[in-house]
C-alpha positions in Angstrom: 0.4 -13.3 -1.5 -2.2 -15.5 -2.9 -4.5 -13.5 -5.1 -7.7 -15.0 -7.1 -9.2 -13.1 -10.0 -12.5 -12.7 -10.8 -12.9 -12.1 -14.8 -16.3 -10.0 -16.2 -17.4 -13.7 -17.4 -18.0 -13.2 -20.7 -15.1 -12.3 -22.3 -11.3 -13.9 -22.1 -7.9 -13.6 -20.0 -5.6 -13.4 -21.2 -7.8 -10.8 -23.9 -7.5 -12.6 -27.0 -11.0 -11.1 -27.9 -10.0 -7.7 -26.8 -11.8 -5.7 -24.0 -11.0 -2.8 -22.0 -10.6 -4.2 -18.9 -9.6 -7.5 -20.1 -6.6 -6.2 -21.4 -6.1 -4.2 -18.4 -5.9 -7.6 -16.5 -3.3 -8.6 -19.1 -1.3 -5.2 -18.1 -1.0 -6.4 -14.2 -0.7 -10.2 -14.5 2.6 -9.6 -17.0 3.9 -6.9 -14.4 3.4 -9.5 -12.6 5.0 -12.5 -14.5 8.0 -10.2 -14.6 8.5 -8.8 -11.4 7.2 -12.4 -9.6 5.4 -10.2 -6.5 2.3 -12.5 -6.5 0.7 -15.9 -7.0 -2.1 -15.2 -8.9 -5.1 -17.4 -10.3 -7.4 -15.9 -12.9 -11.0 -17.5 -13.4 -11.8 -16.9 -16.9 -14.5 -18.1 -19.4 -12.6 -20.2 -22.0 -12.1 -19.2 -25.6 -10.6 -20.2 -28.7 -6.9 -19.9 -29.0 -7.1 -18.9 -25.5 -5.2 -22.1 -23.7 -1.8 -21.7 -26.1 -1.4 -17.7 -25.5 2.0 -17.2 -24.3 0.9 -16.0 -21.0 -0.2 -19.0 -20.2 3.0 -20.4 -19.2 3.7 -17.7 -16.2 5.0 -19.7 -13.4 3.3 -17.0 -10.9 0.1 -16.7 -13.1 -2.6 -19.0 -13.3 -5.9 -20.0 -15.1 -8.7 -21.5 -14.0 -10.8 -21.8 -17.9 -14.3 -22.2 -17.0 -16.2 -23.8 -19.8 -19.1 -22.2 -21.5 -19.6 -23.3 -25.1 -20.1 -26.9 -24.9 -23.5 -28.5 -25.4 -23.0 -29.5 -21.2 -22.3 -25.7 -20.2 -24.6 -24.1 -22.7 -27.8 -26.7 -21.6 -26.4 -25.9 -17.6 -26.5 -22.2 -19.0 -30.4 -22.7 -19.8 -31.1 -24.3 -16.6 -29.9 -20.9 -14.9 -31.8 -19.3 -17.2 -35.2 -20.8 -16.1 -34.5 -21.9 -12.8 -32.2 -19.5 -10.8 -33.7 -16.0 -11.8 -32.9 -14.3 -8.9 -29.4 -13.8 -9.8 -27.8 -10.7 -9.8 -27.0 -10.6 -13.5 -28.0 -12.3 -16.4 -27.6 -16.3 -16.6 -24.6 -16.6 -18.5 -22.6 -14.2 -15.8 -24.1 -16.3 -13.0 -23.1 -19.8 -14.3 -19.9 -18.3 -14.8 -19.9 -17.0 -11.3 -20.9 -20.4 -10.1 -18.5 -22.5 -11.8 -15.6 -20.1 -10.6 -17.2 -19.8 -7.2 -16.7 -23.9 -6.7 -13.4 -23.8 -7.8 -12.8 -20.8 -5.9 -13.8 -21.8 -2.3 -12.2 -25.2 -2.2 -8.5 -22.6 -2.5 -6.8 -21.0 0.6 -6.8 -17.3 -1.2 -5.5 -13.9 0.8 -7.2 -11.6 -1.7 -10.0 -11.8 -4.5 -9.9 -9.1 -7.0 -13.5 -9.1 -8.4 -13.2 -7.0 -12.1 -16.0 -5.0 -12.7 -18.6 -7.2 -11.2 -19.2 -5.7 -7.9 -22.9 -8.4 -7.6 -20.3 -11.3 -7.1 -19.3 -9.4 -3.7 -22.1 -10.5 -0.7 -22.1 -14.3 -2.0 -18.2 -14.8 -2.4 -17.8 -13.1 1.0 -20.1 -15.9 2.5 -17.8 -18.6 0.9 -14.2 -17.1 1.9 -12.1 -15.4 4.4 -10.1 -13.7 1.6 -10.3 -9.7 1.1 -12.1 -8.7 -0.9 -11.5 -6.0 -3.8 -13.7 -4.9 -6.1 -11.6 -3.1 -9.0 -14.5 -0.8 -10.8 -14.5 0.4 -14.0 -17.9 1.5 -14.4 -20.5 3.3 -12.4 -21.8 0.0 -11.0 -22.0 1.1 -7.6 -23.9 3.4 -5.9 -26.8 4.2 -3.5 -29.6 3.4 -6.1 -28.4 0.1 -7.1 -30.1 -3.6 -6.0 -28.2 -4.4 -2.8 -25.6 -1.5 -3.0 -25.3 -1.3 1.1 -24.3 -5.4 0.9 -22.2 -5.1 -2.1 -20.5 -1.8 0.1 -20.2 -4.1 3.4 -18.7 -7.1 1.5 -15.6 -5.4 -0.5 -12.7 -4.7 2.1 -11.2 -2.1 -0.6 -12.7 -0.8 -3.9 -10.6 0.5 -6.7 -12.1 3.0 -9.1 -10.4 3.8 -12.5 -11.4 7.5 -11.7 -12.2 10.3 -9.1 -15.6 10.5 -10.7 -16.4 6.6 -10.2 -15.6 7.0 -6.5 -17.9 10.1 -6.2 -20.5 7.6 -7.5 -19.8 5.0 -4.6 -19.5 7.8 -2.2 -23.1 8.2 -2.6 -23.6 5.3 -0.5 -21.2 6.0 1.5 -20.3 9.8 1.9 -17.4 9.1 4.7 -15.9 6.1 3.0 -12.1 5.2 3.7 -12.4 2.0 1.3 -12.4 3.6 -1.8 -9.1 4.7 -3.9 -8.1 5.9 -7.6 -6.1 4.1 -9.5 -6.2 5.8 -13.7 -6.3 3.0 -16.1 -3.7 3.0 -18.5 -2.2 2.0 -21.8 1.4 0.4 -23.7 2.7 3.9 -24.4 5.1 2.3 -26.6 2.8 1.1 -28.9 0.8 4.5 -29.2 3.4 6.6 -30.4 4.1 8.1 -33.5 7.2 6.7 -34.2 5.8 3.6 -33.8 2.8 3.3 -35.6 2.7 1.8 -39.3 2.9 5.0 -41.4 -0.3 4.3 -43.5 -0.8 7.4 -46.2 -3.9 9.5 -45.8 -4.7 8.4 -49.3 -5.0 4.9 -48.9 -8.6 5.8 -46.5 -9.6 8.3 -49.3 -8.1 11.7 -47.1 -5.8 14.1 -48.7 -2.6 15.6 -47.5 -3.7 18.8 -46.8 -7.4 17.7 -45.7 -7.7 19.1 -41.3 -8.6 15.6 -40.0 -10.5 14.7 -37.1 -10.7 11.5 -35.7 -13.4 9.9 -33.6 -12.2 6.4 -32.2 -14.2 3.8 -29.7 -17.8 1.9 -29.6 -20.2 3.7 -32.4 -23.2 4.5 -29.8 -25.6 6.7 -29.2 -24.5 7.7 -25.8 -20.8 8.5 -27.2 -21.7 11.4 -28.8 -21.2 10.3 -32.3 -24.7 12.0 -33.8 -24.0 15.2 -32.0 -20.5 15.0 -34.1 -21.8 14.7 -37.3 -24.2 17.5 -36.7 -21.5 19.5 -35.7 -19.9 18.4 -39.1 -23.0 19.4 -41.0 -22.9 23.2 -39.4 -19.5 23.4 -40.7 -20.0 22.1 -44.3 -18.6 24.7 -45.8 -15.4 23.9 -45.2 -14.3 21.1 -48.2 -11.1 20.0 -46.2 -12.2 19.6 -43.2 -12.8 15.8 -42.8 -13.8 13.2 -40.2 -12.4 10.1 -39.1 -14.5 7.6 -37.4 -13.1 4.1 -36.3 -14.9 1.4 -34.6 -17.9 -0.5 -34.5 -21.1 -1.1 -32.7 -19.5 -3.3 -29.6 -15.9 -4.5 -29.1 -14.4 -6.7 -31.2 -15.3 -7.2 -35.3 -18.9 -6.7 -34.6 -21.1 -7.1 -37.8 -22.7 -3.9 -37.7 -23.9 -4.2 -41.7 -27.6 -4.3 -40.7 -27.2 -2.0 -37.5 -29.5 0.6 -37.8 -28.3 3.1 -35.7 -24.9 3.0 -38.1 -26.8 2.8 -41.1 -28.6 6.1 -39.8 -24.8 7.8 -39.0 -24.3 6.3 -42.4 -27.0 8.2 -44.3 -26.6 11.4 -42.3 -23.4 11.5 -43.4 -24.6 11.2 -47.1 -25.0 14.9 -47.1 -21.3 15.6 -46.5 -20.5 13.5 -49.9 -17.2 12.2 -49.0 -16.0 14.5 -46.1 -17.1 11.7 -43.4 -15.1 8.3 -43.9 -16.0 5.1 -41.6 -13.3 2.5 -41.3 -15.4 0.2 -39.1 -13.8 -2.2 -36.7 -10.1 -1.4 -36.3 -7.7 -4.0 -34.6 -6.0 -2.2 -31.5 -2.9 -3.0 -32.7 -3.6 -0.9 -36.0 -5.3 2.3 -33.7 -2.2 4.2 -34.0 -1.6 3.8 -37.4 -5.2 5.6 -37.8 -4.5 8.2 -35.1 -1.4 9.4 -36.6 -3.2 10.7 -39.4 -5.4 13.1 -37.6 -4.8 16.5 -36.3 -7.2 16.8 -33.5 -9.2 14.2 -31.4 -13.1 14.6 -30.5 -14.4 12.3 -27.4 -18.0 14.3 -27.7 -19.7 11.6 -24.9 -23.0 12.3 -24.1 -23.0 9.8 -21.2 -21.3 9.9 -17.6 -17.9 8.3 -19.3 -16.3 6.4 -16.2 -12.2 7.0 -17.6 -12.0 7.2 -21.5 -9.2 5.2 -22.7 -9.3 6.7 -26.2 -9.0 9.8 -25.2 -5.5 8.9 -23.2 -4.8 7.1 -27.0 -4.8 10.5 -28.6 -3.3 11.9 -26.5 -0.5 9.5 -26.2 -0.1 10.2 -30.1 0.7 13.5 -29.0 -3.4 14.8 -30.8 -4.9 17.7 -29.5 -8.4 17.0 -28.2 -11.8 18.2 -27.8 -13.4 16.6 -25.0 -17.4 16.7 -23.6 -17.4 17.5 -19.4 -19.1 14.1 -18.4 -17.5 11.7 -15.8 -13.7 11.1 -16.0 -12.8 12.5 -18.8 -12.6 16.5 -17.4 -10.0 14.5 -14.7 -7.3 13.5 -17.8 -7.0 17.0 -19.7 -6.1 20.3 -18.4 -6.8 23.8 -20.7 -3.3 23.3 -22.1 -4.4 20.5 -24.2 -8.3 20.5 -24.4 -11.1 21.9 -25.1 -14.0 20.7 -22.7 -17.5 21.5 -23.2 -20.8 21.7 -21.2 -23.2 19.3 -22.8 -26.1 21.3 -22.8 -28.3 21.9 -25.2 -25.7 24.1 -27.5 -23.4 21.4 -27.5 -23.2 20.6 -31.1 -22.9 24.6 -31.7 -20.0 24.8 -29.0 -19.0 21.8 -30.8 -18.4 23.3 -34.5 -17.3 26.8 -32.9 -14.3 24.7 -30.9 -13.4 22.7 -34.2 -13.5 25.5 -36.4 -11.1 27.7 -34.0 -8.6 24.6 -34.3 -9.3 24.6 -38.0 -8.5 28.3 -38.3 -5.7 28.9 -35.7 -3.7 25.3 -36.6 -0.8 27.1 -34.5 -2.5 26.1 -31.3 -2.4 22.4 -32.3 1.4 21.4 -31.6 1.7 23.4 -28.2 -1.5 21.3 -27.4 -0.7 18.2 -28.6 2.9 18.9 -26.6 0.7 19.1 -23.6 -0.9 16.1 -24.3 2.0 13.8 -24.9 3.1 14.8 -21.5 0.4 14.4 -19.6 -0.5 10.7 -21.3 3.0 9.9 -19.6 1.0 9.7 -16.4 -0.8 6.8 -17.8 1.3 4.3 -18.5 0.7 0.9 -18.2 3.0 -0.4 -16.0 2.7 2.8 -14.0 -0.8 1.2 -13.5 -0.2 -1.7 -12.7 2.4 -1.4 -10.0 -0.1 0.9 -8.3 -2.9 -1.3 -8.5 -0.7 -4.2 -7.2 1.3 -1.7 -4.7 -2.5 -0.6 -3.1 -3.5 -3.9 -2.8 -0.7 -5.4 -1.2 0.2 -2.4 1.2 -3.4 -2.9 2.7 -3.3 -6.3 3.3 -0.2 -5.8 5.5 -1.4 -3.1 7.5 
């Protein structure tokens, strides 16, 4: 089958920025490369370093690198700005769009996977005879979104990354056959712990008998974070008990030294003299080098969280966690390794009661974190992506 791939247009494929779902594009296009089901064409805005990645020289994957940074694209990229602002998203997605769009027509495609960008879906199904999938991995579609009954009619088949996601598009829909679940998922390999870099505790300032924590993922509001380190604050009492949070303000090495939500977290955090420590921006390769030196994970979202790959992370390195009930994540944990919590307003109470039983009953930990390395197994990523590319190709052959 002939399959085109439409990218988020702003960051690279193969994901040499990092991203989420770029690198879960990465995960299907080298099952891909390996098991040779497809022919597969990836439109992606270039990058630096991009063009010589290895996966680049698949002989059943393609990419079409759609130029963005030169003077050209970037003075094209102001002309959308001014003069086409009627577009679904902001300018730089919809020059991206275009660009791929006249490649894109001109090609005799069966399928066009649209990642995360279900806007692209009423214009590219005027311009092809392809099916169209839209792969979502946020809660961009549902009944009270600009043009969600278009967007709906134009996608033959939509993939969601959880049940919770397709409850969301169900809401235009309530009868729909088009949508179907397919859990994101991650190199198990990599996060294990007898494969992660055995850093000491000391070498971040924890001690060896310190009850760590660890908070991993974007530093936002709407994760939760400030609820955390209140929850911290009720529990101050308690010298060892210490917190680990790693990440930064957006993906990548983002310079979050004049943020001022951080710097808030930051000073907060004051009050707890050393018992809070902030690594900023970890490579991904490096997460479970970090994880391995915690005894229980905390995903405290205060937001609709569409899957929650850091909590699979965690519980991959076999981490007990504490989890908040909002979107997917009450889908990946069961009561045999998580503790879920209402987010109401005695969250960050229900919070510090739930950390402190952990901290006082550490017997409970490995039975949990047991139960969590087994049921991270389900998300492995090739696991995901022979489903995704097993949905998609048993429906076009019905």
């Amino acid at each position: 089958m002939k399959i085109a791939i439409l990218t988020s247009g702003i960051m690279p494929v193969p994901a040499v920025q990092g991203g989420a779902v770029e690198t879960l594009i990465d995960f299907y296009l080298a099952y891909n490369n390996r098991h040779k089901l497809h022919d597969i064409t990836v439109y992606s805005v270039e990058a630096e370093g991009v063009k010589q990645h290895a996966a680049c020289l698949s002989e059943v994957n393609h990419y079409h690198f759609i130029d963005t940074r030169s003077l050209v694209a970037r003075l094209l990229k102001r002309w959308y700005k001014y003069f086409c602002r009627n577009g679904y998203y902001d300018y730089t997605i919809e020059y991206y769009f275009a660009q791929a769009l006249r490649h894109l027509k001109r090609q005799d495609y069966d399928m066009v996977i649209i990642e995360n960008r279900p806007g692209f879906a009423p214009r590219l199904a005027k311009k092809t005879q392809a099916r169209i999938v839209l792969h979502l991995h946020n809660d961009f579609l549902n009944k009270d979104i600009p043009q969600a009954r278009a967007i709906y009619e134009a996608a033959d088949r939509i993939v969601t990354v959880s049940d919770y996601i397709g409850s969301r598009v169900k809401t235009i829909d309530p009868n729909s056959n088009k949508c179907v679940t397919v859990g994101n998922g991650i190199d198990l390999q990599a996060f294990s712990k007898e494969h992660a870099c055995q850093i000491s505790r000391s070498q971040i300032g924890l001690q060896p008998a310190d009850f760590v924590l660890v908070y991993s993922g974007r530093i936002t509001r709407e994760k939760g974070i400030v609820q955390l380190i209140e929850a911290m604050q009720q529990l101050k009492e308690y010298a060892n008990l210490k917190l680990l949070v790693m990440g930064s303000s957006f993906y990548g090495n983002a310079n979050d030294s004049h943020n001022p939500f951080i710097a808030s977290l930051k000073e907060a955090a004051k009050s707890l003299e050393e018992r809070i420590v902030f690594t900023g921006y970890v490579p991904y390769q490096q997460m479970p080098s970090y994880l391995q030196l915690a005894d229980v994970a905390v995903i405290p979202s205060q937001w609709e969280e569409p899957f929650g790959l850091t909590c699979i992370e965690a519980m991959a390195m076999s981490l007990p966690v504490i989890v908040s009930h909002r979107g997917g994540l009450p889908e990946m944990v069961t009561s045999d390794n998580a503790i879920i919590l209402p987010t109401d307003q005695t969250f960050v109470s229900r919070l510090a009661d739930a950390i402190l039983s952990l901290y006082r009953h550490r017997e409970r930990c490995k039975p949990m974190g047991q139960a969590s390395w087994q049921l991270s197994r389900k998300y492995d990523k090739d696991r995901f992506a022979e489903e995704f590319l097993e949905i998609s190709n048993t429906w076009v052959n019905e």
